[in-house]
Every structure is written in structure tokens, then in C-alpha cells.
C-alpha positions as YAML, in Angstrom:
chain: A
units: angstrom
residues:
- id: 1
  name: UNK
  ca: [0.00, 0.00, 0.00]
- id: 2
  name: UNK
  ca: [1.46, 3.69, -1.00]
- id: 3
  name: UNK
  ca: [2.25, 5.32, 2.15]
- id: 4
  name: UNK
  ca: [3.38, 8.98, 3.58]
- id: 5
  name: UNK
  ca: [4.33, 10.94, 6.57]
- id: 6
  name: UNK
  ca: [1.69, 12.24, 8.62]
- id: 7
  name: UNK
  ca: [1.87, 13.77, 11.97]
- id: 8
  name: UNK
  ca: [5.58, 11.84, 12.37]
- id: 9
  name: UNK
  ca: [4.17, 8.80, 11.19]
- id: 10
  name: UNK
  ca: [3.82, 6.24, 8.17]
- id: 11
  name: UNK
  ca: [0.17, 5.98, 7.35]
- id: 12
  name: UNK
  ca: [-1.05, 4.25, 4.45]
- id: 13
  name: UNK
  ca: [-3.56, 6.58, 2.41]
- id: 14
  name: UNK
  ca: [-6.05, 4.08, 2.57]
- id: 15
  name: UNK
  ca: [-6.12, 3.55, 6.36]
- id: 16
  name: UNK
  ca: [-8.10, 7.40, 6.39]
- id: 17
  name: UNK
  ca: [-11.54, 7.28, 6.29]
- id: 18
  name: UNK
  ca: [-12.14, 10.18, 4.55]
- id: 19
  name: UNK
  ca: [-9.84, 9.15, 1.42]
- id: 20
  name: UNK
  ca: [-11.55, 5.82, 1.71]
- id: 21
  name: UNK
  ca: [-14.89, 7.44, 1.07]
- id: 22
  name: UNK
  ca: [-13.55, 9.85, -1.38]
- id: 23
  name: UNK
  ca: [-12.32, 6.97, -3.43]
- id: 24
  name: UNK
  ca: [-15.80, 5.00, -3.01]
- id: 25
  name: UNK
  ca: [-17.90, 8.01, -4.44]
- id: 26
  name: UNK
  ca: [-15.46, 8.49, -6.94]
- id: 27
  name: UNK
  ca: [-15.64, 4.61, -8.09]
- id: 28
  name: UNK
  ca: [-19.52, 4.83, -7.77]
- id: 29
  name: UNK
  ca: [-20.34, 8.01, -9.14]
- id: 30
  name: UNK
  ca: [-18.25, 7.35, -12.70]
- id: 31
  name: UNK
  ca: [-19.80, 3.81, -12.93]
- id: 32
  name: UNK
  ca: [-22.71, 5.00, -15.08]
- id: 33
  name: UNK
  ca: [-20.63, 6.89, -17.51]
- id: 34
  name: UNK
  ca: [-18.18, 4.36, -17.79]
- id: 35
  name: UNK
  ca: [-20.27, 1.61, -18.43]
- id: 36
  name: UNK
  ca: [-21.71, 4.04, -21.08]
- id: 37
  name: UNK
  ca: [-18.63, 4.72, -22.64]
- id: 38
  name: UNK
  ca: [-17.55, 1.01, -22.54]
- id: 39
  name: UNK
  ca: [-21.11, 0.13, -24.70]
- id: 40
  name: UNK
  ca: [-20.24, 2.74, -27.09]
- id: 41
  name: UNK
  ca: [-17.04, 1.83, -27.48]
- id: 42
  name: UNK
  ca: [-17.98, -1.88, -28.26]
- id: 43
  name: UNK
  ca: [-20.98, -0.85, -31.01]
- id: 44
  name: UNK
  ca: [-18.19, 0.93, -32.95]
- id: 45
  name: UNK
  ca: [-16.09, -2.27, -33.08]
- id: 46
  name: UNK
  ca: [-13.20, -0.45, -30.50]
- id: 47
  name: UNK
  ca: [-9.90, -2.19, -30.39]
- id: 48
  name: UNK
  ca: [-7.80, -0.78, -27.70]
- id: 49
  name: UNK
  ca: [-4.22, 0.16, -29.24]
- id: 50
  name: UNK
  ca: [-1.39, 1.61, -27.73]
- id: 51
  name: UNK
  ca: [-1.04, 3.37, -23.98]
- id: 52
  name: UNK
  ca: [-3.99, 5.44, -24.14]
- id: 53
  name: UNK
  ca: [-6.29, 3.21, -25.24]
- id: 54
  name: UNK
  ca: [-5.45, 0.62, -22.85]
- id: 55
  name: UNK
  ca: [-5.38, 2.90, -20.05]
- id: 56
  name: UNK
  ca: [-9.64, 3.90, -20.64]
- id: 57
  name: UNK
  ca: [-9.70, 0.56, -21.05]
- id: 58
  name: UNK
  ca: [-8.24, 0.08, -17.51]
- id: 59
  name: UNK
  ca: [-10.04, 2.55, -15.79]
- id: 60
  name: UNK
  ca: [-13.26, 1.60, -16.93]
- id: 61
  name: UNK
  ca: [-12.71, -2.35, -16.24]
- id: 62
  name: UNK
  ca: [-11.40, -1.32, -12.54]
- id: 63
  name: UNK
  ca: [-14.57, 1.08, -12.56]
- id: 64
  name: UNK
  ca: [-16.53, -2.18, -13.00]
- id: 65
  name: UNK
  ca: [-14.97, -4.56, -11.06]
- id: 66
  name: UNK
  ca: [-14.55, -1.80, -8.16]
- id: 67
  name: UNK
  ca: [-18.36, -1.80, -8.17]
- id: 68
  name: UNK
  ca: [-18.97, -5.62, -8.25]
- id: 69
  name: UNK
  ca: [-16.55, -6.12, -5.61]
- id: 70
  name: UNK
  ca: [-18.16, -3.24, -3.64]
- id: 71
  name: UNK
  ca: [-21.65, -4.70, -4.10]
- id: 72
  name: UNK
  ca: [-20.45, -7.45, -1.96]
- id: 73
  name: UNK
  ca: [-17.93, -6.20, 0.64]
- id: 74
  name: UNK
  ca: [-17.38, -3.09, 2.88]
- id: 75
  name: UNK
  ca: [-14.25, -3.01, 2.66]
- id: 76
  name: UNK
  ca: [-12.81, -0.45, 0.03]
- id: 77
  name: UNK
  ca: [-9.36, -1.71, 0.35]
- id: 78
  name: UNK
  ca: [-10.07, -4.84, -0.51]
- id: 79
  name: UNK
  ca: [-12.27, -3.86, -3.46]
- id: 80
  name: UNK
  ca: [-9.53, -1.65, -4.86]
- id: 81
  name: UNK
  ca: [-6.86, -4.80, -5.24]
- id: 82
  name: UNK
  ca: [-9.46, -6.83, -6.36]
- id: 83
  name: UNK
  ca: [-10.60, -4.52, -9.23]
- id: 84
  name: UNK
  ca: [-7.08, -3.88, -10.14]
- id: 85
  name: UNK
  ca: [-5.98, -7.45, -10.37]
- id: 86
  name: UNK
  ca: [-8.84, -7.97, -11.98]
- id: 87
  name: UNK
  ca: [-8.30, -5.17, -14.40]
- id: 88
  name: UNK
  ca: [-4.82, -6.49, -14.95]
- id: 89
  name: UNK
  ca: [-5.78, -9.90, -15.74]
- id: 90
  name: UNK
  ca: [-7.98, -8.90, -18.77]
- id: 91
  name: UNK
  ca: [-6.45, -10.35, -21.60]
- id: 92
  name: UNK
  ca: [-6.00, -6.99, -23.96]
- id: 93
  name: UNK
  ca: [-4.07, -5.50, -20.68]
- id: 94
  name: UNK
  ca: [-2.12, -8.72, -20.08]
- id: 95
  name: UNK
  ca: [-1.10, -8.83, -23.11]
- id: 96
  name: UNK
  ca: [-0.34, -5.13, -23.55]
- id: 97
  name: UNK
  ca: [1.89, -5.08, -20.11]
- id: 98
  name: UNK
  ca: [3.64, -7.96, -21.40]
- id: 99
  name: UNK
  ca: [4.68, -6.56, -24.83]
- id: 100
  name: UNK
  ca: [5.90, -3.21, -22.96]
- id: 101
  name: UNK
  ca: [8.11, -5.43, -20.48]
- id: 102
  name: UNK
  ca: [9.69, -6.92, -22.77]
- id: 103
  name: UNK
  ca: [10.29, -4.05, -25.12]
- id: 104
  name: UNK
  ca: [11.52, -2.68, -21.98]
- id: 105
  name: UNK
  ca: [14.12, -5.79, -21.52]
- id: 106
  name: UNK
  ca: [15.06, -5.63, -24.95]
- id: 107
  name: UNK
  ca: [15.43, -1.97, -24.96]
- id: 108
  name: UNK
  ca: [17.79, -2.47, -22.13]
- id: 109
  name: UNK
  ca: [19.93, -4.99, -23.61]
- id: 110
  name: UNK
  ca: [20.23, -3.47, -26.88]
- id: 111
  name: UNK
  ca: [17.94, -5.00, -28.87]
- id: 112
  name: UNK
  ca: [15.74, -3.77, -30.95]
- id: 113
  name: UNK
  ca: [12.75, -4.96, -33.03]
...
């Protein structure tokens, strides 16, 4: 969990309350628009490309899966790592992260393709 000083101490900025419900109305609030968005996208035959286009399609699969998780649970933290690894785990993104790590690693050792 990201953390930062406060008051002298290392607090994780999910142990506040009012981040926590910050983060929940945000997730809730842009789940209507996002799923929107998402149906749009699909009628016009949308094939994420590149960094931008995965990252909408991140945001609006953790937007979903933030929302199913949250339907169930209480606890935001929780729902966050689930909707991200869920997120993560959708094939285009997989797939995506995988390419850029190993352009990375080639990159790095001097290959190129």
C-alpha cells in the first residue's frame, strides 16, 4: 500500500476514512458513464491500441470490477486490489503489459525490433 508521513508517522492513504470514502464516491459516481462509454465503445467495433487506449480501457474495467466487488464487501481496500488485479488480468491489458516489459528488456539490452 502507498504510504506517507503524517503527523511523524507512516500511514497508508487508505487507512483514512475520509480518502476511503472519497475513493468510493469516486468509483460509484463514474460507474454510469463508464459503463456508457464502454457500450459505445464496443458498437463501434473499439480495439484498444497503444497506452492510451489501454489505459480507458483500464479505468473503466477497474470502474466495473470496483463496483462488483463493492456490491459485496465493505471493505474499500479490498475492493480496490481486487478490481485492479482484476483489471490487470484482462487479456488486452495482459497482453499489452507484457509486450511493454519486454520491449523494456530488450530496450535495455540493446535489442531492438
Amino acid at each position: 500500500m502507498i504510504s506517507h508521513l503524517r503527523g511523524g508517522g507512516v500511514v497508508g492513504f487508505l487507512d483514512d476514512q475520509q480518502v476511503r470514502d472519497a475513493i468510493d464516491d469516486l468509483m460509484q459516481s463514474a460507474v454510469t458513464n463508464s459503463d456508457r462509454l464502454m457500450t459505445r465503445l464496443m458498437e463501434l467495433d473499439w480495439k484498444p491500441n497503444g497506452e492510451a487506449h489501454i489505459t480507458i480501457l483500464s479505468l473503466m474495467l477497474i470502474i466495473h470490477h470496483y463496483n462488483f466487488f463493492r456490491n459485496q464487501s465493505d471493505d474499500i481496500p479490498d475492493c480496490l486490489v481486487n478490481a485492479y488485479v482484476q483489471a490487470m488480468n484482462h487479456p488486452t491489458i495482459s497482453r499489452y503489459m507484457a509486450k511493454v516489459t519486454a520491449d523494456r528488456v530488450g530496450g535495455a539490452a540493446g535489442v531492438s525490433q
